[in-house]
FILUM-999892 format. One record per residue (C-alpha): residue number from 1; residue in one letter; x, y, z. Coordinates in Angstrom, 1 decimal. Example, Ala and Ser with C-alpha at 12.3 -4.5 7.8 and 13.67 -1.06 7.14 Angstrom:
BEGIN
<pt 1 "A" <12.3 -4.5 7.8>>,
<pt 2 "S" <13.7 -1.1 7.1>>,
% end
This chain:
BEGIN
<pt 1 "X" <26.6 -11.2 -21.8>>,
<pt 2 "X" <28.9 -9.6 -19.7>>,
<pt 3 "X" <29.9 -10.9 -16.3>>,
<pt 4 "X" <33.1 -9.2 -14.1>>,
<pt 5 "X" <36.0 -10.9 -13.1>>,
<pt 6 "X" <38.1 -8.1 -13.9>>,
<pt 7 "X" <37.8 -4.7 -15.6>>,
<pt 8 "X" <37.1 -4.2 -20.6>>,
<pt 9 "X" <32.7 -4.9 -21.0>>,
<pt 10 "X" <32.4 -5.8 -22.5>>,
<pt 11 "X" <32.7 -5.4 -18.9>>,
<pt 12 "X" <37.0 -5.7 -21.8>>,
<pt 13 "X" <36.4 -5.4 -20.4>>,
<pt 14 "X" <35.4 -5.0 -17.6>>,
<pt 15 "X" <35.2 -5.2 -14.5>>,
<pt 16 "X" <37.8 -6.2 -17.6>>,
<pt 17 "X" <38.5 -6.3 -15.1>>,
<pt 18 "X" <36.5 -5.5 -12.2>>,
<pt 19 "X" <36.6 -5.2 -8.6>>,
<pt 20 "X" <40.3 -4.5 -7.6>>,
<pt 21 "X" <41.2 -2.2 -4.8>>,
<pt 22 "X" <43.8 -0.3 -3.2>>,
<pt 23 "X" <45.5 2.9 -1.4>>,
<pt 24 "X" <47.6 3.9 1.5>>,
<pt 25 "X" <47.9 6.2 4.3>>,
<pt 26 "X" <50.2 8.1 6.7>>,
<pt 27 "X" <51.4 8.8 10.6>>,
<pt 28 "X" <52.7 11.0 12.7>>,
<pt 29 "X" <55.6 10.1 15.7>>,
<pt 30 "X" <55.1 11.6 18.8>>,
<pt 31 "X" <57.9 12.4 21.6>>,
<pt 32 "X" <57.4 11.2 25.3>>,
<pt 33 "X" <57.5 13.4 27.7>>,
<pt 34 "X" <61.1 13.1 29.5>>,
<pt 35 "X" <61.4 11.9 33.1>>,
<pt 36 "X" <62.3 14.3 36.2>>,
<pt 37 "X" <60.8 17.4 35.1>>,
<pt 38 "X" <57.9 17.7 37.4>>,
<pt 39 "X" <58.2 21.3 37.0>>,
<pt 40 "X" <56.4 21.8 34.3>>,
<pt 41 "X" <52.8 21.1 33.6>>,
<pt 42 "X" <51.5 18.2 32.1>>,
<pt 43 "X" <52.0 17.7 28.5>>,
<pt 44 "X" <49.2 17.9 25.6>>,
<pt 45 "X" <48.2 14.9 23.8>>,
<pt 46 "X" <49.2 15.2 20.6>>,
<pt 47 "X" <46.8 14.6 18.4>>,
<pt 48 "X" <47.4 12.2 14.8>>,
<pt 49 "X" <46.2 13.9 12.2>>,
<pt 50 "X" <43.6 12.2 10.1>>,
<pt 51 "X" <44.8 10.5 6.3>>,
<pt 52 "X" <43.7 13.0 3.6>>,
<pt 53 "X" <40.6 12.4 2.0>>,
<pt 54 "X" <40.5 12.4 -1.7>>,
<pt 55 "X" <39.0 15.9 -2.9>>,
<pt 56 "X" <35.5 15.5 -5.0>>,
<pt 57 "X" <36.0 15.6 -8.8>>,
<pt 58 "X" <34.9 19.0 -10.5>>,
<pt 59 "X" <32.3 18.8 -13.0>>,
<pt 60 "X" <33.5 17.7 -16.2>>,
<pt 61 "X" <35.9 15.6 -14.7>>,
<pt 62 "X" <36.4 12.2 -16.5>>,
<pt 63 "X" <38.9 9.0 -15.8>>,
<pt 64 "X" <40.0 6.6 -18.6>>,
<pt 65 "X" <39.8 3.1 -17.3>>,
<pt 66 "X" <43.1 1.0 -17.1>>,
<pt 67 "X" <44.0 -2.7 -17.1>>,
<pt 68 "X" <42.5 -4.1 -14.0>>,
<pt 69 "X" <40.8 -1.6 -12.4>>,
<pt 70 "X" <37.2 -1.7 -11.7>>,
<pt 71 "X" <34.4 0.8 -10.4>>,
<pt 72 "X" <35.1 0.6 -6.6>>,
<pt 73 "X" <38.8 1.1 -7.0>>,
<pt 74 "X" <38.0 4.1 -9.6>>,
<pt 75 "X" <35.3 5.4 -7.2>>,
<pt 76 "X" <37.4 5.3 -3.7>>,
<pt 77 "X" <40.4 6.9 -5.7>>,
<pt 78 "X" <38.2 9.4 -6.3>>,
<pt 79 "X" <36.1 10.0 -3.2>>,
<pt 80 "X" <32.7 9.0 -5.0>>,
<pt 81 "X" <30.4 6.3 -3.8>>,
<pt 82 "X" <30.2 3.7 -5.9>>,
<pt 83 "X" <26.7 3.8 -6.8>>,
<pt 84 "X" <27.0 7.3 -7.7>>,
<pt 85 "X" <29.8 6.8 -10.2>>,
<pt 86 "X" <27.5 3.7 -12.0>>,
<pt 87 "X" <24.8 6.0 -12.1>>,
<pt 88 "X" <26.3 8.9 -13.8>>,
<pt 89 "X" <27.7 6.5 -15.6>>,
<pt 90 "X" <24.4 4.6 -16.7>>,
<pt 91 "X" <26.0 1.3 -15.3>>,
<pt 92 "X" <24.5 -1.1 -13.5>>,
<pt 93 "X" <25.6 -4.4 -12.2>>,
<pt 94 "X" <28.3 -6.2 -12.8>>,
<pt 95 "X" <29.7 -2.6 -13.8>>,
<pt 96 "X" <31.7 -4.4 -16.3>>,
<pt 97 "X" <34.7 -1.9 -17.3>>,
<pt 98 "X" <37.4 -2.0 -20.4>>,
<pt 99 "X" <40.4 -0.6 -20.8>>,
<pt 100 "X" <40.6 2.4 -22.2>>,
<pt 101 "X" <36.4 3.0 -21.2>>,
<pt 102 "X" <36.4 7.3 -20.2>>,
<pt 103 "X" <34.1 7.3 -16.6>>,
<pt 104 "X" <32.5 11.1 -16.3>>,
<pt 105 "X" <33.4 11.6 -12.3>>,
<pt 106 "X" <30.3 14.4 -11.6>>,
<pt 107 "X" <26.6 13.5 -12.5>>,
<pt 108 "X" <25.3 14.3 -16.0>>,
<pt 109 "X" <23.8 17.8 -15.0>>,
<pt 110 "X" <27.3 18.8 -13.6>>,
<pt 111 "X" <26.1 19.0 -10.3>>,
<pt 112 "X" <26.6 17.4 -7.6>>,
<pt 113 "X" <24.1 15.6 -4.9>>,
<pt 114 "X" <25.2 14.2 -1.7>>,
<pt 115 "X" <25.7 10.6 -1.5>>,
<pt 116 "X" <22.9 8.5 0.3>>,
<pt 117 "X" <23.1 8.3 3.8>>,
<pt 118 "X" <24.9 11.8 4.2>>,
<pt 119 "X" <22.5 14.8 5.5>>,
<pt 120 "X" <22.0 17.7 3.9>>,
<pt 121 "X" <22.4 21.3 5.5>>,
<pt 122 "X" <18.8 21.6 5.9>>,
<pt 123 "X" <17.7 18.6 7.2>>,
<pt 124 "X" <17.9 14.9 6.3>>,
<pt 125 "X" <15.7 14.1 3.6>>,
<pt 126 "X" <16.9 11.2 1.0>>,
<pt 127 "X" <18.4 13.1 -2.1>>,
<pt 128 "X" <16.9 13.0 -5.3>>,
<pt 129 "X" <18.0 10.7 -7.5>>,
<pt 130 "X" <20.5 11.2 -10.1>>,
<pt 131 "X" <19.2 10.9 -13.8>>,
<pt 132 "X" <21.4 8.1 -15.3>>,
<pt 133 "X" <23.0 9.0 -18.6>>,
<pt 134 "X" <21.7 8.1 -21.8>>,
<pt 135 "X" <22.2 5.1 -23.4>>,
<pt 136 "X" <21.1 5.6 -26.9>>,
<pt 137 "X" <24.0 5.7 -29.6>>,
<pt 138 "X" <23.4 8.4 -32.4>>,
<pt 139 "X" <22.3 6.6 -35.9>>,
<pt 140 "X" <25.9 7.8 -38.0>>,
<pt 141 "X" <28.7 6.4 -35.8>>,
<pt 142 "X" <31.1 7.7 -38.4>>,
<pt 143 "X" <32.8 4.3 -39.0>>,
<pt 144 "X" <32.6 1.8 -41.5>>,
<pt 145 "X" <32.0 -1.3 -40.0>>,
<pt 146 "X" <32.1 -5.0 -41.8>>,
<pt 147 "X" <31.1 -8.2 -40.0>>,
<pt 148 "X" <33.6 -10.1 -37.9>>,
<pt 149 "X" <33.1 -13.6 -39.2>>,
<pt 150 "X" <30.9 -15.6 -41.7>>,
<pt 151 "X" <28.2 -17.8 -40.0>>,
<pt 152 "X" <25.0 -17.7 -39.4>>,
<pt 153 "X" <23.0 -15.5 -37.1>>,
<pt 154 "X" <22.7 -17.2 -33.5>>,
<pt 155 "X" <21.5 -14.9 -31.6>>,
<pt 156 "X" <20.5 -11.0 -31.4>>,
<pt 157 "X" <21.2 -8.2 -28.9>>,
<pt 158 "X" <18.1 -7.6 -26.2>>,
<pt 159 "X" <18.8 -4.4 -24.7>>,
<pt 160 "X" <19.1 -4.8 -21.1>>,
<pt 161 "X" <19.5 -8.5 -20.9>>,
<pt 162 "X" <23.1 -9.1 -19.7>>,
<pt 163 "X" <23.3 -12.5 -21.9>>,
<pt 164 "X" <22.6 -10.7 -24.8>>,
<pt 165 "X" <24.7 -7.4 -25.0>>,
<pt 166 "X" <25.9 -8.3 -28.9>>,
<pt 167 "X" <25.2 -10.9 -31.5>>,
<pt 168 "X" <26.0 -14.5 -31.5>>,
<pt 169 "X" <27.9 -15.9 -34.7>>,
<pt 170 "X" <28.2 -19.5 -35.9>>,
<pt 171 "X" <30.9 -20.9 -37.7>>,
<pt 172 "X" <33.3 -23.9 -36.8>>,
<pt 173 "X" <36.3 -23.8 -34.3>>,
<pt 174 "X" <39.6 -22.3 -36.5>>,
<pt 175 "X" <37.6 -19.6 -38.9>>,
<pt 176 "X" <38.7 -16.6 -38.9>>,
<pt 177 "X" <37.4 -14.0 -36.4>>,
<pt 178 "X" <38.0 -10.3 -38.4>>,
<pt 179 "X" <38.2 -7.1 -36.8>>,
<pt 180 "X" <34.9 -5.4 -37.4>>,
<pt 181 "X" <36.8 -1.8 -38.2>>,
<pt 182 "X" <40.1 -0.2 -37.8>>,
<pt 183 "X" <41.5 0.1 -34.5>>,
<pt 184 "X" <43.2 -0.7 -31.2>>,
<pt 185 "X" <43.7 -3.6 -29.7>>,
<pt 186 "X" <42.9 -2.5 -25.7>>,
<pt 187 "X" <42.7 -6.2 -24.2>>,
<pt 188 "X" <43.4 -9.5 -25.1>>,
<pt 189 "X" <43.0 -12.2 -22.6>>,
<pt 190 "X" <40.5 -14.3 -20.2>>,
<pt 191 "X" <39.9 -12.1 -17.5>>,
<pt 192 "X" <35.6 -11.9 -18.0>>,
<pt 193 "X" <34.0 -14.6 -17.3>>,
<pt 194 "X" <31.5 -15.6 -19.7>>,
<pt 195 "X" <33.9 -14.4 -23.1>>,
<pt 196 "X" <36.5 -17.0 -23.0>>,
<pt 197 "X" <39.5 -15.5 -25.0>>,
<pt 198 "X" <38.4 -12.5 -25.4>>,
<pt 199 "X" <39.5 -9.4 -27.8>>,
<pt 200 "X" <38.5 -5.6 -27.6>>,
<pt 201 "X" <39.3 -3.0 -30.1>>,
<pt 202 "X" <38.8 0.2 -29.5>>,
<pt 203 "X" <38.4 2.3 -32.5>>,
<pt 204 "X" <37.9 6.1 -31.3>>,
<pt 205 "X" <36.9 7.7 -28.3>>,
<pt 206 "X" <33.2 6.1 -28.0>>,
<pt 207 "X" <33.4 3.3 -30.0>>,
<pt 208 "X" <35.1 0.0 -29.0>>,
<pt 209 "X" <34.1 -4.0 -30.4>>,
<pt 210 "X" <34.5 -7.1 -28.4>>,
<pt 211 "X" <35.2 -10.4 -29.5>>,
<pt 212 "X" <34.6 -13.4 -27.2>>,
<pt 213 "X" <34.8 -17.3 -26.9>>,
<pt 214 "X" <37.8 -17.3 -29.6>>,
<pt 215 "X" <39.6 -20.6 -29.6>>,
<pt 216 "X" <43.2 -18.8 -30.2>>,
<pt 217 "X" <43.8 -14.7 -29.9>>,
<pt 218 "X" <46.1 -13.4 -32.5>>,
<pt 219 "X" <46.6 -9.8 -31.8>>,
<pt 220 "X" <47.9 -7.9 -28.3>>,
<pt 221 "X" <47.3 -5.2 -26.3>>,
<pt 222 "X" <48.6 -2.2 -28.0>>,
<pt 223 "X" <48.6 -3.9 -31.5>>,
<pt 224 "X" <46.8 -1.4 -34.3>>,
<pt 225 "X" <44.4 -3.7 -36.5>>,
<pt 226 "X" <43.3 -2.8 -39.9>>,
<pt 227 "X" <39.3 -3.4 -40.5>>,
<pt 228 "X" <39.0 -6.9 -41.8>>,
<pt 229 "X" <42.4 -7.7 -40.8>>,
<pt 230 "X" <41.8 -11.5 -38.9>>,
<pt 231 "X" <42.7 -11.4 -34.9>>,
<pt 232 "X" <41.4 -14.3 -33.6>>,
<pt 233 "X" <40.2 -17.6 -34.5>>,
<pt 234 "X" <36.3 -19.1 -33.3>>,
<pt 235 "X" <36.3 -21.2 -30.6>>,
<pt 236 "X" <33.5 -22.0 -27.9>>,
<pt 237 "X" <36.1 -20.7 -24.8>>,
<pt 238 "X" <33.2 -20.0 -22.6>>,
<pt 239 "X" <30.8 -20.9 -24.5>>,
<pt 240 "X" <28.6 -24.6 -25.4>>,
<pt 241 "X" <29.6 -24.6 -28.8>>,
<pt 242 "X" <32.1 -23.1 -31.9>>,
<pt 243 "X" <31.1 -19.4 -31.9>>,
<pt 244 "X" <32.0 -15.3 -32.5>>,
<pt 245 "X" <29.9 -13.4 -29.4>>,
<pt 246 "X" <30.5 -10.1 -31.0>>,
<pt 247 "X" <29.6 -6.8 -29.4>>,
<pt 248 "X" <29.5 -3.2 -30.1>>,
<pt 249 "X" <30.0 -0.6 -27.6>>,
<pt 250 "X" <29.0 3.5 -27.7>>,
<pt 251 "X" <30.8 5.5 -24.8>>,
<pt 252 "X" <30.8 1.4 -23.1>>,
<pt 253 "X" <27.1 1.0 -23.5>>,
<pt 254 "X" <26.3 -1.8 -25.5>>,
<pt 255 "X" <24.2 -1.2 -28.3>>,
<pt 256 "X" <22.9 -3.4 -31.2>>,
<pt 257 "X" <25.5 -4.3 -33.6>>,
<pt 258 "X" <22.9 -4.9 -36.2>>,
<pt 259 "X" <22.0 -1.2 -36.5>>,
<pt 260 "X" <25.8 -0.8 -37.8>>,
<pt 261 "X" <26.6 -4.0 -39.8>>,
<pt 262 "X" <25.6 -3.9 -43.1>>,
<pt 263 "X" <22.8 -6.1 -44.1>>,
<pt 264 "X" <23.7 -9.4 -45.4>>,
% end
């Protein structure tokens, strides 16, 4: 269910926060010849040096994602094509980014292929195409998670549907939204469309929760959060009615939340 304006996450975040770019560039002065000197020979163009390009990541390379950027600005800062950097990444559109979301810059085998459209030395032959990386999340996360809110089960998680990237939660507008495990608060805001006042909490280095359509956020960026601890109260920001979308997110691919919550 996650849509880019910016760059989270959930498309946090996504991008929270998606599709921002920018960078500069230099240039040379160059002297005119001065007048009356027909003596000497004619002087040589000079020549203005072309802007640097930026070098190609190493393998094993990664980028942690910050507030407002999104996959083309991480991608021409880095001199990648941006449909490389979603496929090593096992992205695909919107390329919803977080903050705090760790890109890998070099494809999964640690190679590198040339980008389409660029020849090879041999010949020019399409390149193969780069295995995306796995989206599966291991069984044990290692945390303890509890559920955000009490309500009723809307909706589930249908892998690969981009409406349903986490569990729906009723409840009426006011109750308590909880936070699902201990953590970080990354982003707090309304800069994805589709999540309304949105909340993501990043708990480790894979792991990160998003909390969406809250009527009022209670927590900000930078804030630590104790598990249970309430951040936010339900709303229906962005959505038709009073409701928690709550996601879970391994290394930012969404998985089902229900394989972590405990059974109710």
């Amino acid at each position: 269910m996650i849509k880019t304006t910016r760059t989270p996450t959930l498309a946090m975040a996504a991008c929270v926060l998606a599709a921002l770019a920018l960078i500069g560039c230099s240039s040379t002065v160059v002297r005119e010849p001065s007048r009356g000197h027909s003596s000497r020979g004619p002087s040589r163009p000079s020549s203005r040096p072309a802007p640097p390009r930026p070098s190609r990541p190493k393998p094993g390379a990664t980028v942690v994602v910050q507030r407002g950027e999104g996959l083309y600005r991480i991608a021409t800062n880095n001199g990648i094509q941006v449909a490389d950097l979603a496929a090593w990444n096992g992205l695909s559109p919107p390329y919803t980014l977080y903050p705090g979301q760790r890109l890998r810059l070099y494809p999964p085998s640690g190679g590198a292929r040339p980008s389409a459209g660029t020849p090879s030395s041999g010949g020019t032959s399409a390149p193969r195409p780069t295995p995306a990386a796995p989206v599966a999340a291991p069984v044990n996360s290692g945390i303890r998670w509890r559920w955000p809110a009490d309500g009723p089960l809307l909706s589930r998680y249908v892998a690969n549907e981009p409406t349903k990237q986490g569990v729906d939660i009723g409840g009426s507008s006011g109750a308590a939204v909880r936070a699902a495990a201990d953590g970080v608060v990354v982003y707090s805001g309304t800069g994805l469309v589709g999540y309304g006042e949105l909340i993501i909490v990043k708990h480790n280095e894979q792991w990160l929760s998003a909390y969406g359509h809250n009527r009022k956020r209670l927590v900000n960026e930078g804030q630590v959060v104790k598990s249970g601890e309430q951040i936010a109260e339900m709303g229906r920001s962005g959505a038709a009615r009073d409701m928690l979308h709550f996601e879970v997110r391994y290394n930012a691919k969404p998985v089902d939340p229900l394989l972590y919550l405990p059974a109710k």
